[in-house]
C-alpha positions as CSV (number, residue, x, y, z in Angstrom):
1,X,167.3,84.3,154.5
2,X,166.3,83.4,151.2
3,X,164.8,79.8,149.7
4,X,169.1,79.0,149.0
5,X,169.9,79.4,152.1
6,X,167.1,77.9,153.8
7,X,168.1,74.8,151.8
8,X,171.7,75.1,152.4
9,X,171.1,75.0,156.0
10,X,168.7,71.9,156.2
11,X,170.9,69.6,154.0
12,X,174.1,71.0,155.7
13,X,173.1,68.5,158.4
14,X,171.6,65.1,159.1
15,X,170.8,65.9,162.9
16,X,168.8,68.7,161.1
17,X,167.0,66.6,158.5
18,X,165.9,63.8,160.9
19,X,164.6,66.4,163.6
20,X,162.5,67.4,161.2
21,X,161.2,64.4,160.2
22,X,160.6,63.6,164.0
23,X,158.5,66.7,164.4
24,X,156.4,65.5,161.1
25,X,154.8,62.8,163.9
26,X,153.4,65.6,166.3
27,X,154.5,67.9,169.0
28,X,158.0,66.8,170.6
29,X,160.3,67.9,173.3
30,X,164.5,68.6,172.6
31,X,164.7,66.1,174.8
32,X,162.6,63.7,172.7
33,X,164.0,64.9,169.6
34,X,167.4,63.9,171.0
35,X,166.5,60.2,172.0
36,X,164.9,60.1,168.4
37,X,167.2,61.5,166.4
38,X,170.4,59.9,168.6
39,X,171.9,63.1,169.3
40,X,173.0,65.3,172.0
41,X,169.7,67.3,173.7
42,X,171.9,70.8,172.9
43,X,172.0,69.6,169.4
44,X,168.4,69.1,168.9
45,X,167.7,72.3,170.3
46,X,169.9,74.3,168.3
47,X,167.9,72.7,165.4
48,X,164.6,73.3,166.4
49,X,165.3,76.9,167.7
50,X,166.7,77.3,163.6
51,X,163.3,76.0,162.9
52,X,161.7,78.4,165.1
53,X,163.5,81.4,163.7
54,X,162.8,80.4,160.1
55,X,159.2,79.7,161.0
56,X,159.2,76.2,160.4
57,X,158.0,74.9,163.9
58,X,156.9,77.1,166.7
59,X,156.9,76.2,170.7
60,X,153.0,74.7,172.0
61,X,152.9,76.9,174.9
62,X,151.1,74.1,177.3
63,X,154.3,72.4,177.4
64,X,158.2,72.1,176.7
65,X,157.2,70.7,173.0
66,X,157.6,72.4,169.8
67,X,155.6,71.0,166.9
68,X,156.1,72.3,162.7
69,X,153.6,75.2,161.5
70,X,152.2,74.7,157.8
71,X,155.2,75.9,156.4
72,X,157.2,73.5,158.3
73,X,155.3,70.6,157.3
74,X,155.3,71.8,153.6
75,X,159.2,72.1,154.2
76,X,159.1,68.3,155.4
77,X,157.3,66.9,152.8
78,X,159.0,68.3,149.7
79,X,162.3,67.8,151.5
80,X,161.7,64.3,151.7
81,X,160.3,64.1,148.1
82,X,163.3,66.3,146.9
83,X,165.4,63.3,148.6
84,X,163.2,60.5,147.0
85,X,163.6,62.2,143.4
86,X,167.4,62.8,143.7
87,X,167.7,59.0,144.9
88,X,165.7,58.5,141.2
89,X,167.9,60.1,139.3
90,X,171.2,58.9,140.9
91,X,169.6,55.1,140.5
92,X,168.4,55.8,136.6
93,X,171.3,58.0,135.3
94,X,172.4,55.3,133.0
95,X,169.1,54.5,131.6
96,X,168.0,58.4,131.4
97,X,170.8,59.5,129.4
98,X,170.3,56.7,126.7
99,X,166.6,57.0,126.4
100,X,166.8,60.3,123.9
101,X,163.8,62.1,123.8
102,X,161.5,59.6,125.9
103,X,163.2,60.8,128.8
104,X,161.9,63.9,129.0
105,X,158.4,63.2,130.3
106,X,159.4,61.0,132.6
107,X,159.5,61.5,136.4
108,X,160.5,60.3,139.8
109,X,157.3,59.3,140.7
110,X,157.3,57.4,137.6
111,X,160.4,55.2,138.0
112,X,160.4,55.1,141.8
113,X,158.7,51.6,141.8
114,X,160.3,49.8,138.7
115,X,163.0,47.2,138.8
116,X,166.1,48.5,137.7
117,X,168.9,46.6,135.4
118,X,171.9,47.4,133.9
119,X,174.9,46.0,131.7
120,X,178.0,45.8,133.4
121,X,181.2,44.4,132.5
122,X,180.2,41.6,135.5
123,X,176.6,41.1,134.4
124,X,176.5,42.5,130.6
125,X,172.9,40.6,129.9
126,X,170.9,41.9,133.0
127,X,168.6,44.2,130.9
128,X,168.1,41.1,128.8
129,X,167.1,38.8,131.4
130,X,164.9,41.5,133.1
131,X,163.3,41.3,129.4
132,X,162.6,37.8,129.3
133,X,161.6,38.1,132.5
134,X,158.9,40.2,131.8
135,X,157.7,38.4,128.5
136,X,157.9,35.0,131.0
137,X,156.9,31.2,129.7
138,X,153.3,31.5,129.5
139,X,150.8,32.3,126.4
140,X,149.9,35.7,126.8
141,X,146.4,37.5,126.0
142,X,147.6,41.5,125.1
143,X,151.2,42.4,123.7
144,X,152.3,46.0,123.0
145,X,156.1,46.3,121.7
146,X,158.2,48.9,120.1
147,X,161.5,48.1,119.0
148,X,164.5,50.2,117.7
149,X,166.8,46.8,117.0
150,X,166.5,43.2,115.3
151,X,167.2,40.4,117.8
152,X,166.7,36.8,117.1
153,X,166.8,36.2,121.5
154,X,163.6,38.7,121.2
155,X,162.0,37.6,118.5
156,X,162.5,33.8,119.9
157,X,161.2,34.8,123.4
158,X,158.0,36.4,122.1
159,X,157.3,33.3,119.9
160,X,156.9,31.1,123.0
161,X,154.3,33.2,124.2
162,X,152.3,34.9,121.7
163,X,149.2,32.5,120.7
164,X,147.0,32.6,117.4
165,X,144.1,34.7,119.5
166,X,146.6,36.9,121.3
167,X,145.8,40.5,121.1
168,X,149.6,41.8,119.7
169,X,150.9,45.6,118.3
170,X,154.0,45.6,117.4
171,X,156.2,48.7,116.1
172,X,159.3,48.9,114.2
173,X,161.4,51.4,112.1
174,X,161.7,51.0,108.6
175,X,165.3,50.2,109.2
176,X,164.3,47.2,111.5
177,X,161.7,46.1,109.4
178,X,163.8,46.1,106.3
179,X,167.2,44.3,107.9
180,X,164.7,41.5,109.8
181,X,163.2,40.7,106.0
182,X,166.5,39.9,105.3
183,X,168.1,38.3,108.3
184,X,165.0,37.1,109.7
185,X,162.3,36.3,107.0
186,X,160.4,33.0,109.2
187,X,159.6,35.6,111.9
188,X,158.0,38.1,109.2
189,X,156.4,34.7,107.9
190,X,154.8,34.0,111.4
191,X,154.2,37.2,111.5
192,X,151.7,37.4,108.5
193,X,150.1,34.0,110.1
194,X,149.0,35.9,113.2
195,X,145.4,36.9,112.7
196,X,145.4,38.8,116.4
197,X,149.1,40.6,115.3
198,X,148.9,44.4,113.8
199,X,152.6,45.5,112.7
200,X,153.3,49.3,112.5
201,X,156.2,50.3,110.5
202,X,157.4,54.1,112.1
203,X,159.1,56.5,108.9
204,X,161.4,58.0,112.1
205,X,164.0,55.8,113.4
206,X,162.7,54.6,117.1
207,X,164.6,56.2,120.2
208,X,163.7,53.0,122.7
209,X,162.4,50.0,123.9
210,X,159.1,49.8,125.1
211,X,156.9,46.2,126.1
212,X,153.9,45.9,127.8
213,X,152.7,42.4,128.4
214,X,149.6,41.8,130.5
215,X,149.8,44.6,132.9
216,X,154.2,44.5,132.9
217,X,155.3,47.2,131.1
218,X,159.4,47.1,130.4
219,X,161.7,50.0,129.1
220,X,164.8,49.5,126.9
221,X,167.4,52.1,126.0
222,X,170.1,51.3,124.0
223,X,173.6,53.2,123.2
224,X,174.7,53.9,120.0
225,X,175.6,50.5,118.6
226,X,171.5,48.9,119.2
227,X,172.9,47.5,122.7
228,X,170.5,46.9,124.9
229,X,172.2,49.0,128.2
230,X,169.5,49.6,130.8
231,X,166.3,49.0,131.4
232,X,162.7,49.5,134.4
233,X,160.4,47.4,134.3
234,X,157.1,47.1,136.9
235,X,153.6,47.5,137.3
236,X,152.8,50.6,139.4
237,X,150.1,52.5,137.6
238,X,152.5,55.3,137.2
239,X,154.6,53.6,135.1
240,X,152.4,51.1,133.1
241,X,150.2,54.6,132.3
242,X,153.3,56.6,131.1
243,X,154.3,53.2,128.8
244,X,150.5,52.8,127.4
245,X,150.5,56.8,127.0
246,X,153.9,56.3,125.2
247,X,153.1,53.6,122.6
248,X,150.0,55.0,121.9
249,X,152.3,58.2,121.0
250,X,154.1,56.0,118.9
251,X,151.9,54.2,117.2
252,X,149.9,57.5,116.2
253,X,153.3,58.2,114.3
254,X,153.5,55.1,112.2
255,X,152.2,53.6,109.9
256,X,150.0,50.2,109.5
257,X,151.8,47.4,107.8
258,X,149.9,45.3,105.1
């Protein structure tokens, strides 16, 4: 049987899948497996006879108890990873595929502890209230930011919060920076009259979202019309170390605004 078929069979039952997990907890009888699992005893012994023959688990011969050999528990614990990650992808799907090119260095284990928000036609603002969320009420010390879009709710929300000594980086595309000296000149204004605020201005037009506000680090993706669509957002170090790593990749692409 080859590594196809192997996983064909597992996931071509549930009985199968939770007998495994029940032999990840040590050395268990069919009998046991059964009451575990809630299943007929013939059913979990079918299973873990499968097992046997694929050398998965093998039978302890001081009792009626088969426990999972190395390969077995290897099996087990990428299964159940394998599970975790497709559960990621199915969550994110929306927020993956309008993420551009950030999307390919992120992983399961990277999103698996965020909050996750979307648009819908019920809630359209939900990535937007995650956002303010996230920026909250209260002066803050650090601010990282990149932005691909101009939005007065944005600029308004980080105005509440950013103080004279805050520590801020912000980065925009030239596009961005050119229609907010237009449409928005009193925020560029304020801007200037923020001795703790560096503005990076990126030649390449920016793919995504990105904030990280005292430990919170939030990401944005947009469709095609500067929408804000989807969004994560939380503070496992996973996460918060793929956002720092992120805009410090960004940043290194731009250039300092005087």
């Amino acid at each position: 049987m080859n590594a196809r078929e192997n996983v064909a069979f597992l996931t071509g039952s549930e009985v199968r899948i939770e007998v495994l997990r029940a032999l990840r907890s040590g050395v268990a009888r069919p009998t046991e497996l059964a009451e575990e699992c809630s299943c007929a005893r013939e059913t979990a012994q079918r299973a873990v006879t499968a097992f046997v023959e694929r050398g998965w688990a093998e039978k302890v011969s001081t009792s009626d108890g088969y426990r999972l050999t190395r390969a077995g528990e290897l099996v087990g614990r990428n299964y159940d990873e394998f599970e975790q990650c497709m559960a990621v992808a199915t969550r994110f799907e929306h927020l993956l595929s309008n993420l551009g090119g950030a999307a390919s260095d992120l992983t399961c284990d990277t999103l698996t502890k965020t909050t996750y928000a979307q648009a819908t036609a019920e809630n359209p603002h939900a990535p937007i209230g995650r956002f303010l969320t996230v920026v909250g009420e209260d002066p803050i010390d650090q601010f990282r930011g990149v932005t691909p879009i101009v939005s007065g709710i944005f600029n308004q929300a980080a105005d509440r919060v950013i103080e004279p000594e805050s520590d801020v980086q912000l980065v925009v595309d030239r596009e961005v920076l050119t229609t907010s000296a237009s449409e928005y000149p009193e925020a560029l204004d304020r801007a200037e009259d923020l001795d703790g605020l560096t503005l990076y201005v990126s030649e390449s037009p920016l793919e995504f979202g990105l904030l990280l506000v005292d430990g919170h680090a939030y990401l944005g993706a947009y469709d095609d019309h500067g929408n804000l669509v989807a969004s994560a957002d939380g503070t496992s170090d996973p996460f918060v170390e793929w956002a720092v790593q992120s805009f410090r990749r960004i940043r290194a692409n731009a250039s300092e605004w005087n």
